[in-house]
C-alpha positions, 0 to 999 in steps of 0.5 A: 500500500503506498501512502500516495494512494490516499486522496488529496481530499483527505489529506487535510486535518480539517476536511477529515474532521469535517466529514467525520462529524457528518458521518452521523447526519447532517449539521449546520455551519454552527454546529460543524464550526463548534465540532471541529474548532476551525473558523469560518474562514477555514470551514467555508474554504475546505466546504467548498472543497468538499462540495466540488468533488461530491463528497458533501451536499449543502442545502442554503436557505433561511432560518429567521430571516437569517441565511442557514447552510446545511451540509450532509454527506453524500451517498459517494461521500460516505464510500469514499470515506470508508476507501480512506479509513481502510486504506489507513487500516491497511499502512496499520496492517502492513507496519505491524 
């Protein structure tokens, strides 16, 4: 198994933790922000990201008349989650 084998997509600290917290349902911006600890900034940034290659789904509209994003993780999301963390359960295999 070779380490260039895993994705760019999850080949950064914040991506990783943002998918991880959608593994149990969808969150708001607020509540991914207060699960992982990154800012606005960096969330909205690795969001992006994550919506471009399919991984995360993000539905807009308005709570109060306040703008609310909602992110989910994707069906091909999910798959390619697990790809990642098997992958790293395999580099574990192998060292051992």
């Amino acid at each position: 198994m070779e380490l260039n084998s895993i994705p760019d997509i999850f080949q950064s600290k914040i991506r990783i933790a943002i998918v991880s917290c959608l593994l149990t349902g969808k969150k708001t911006f607020r509540e991914v922000k207060e699960l992982t600890g990154a800012t606005d900034g960096n969330i909205s940034t690795h969001m992006k990201k994550l919506v471009a290659v399919d991984i995360v789904q993000v539905v807009k509209d308005f709570e109060n008349n306040k703008p609310r994003s909602t992110y989910t993780l994707t069906p091909s999301g999910r798959k390619e989650f697990e790809i990642y963390v098997r992958r790293l359960e395999e580099i574990i295999n192998q060292a051992k």
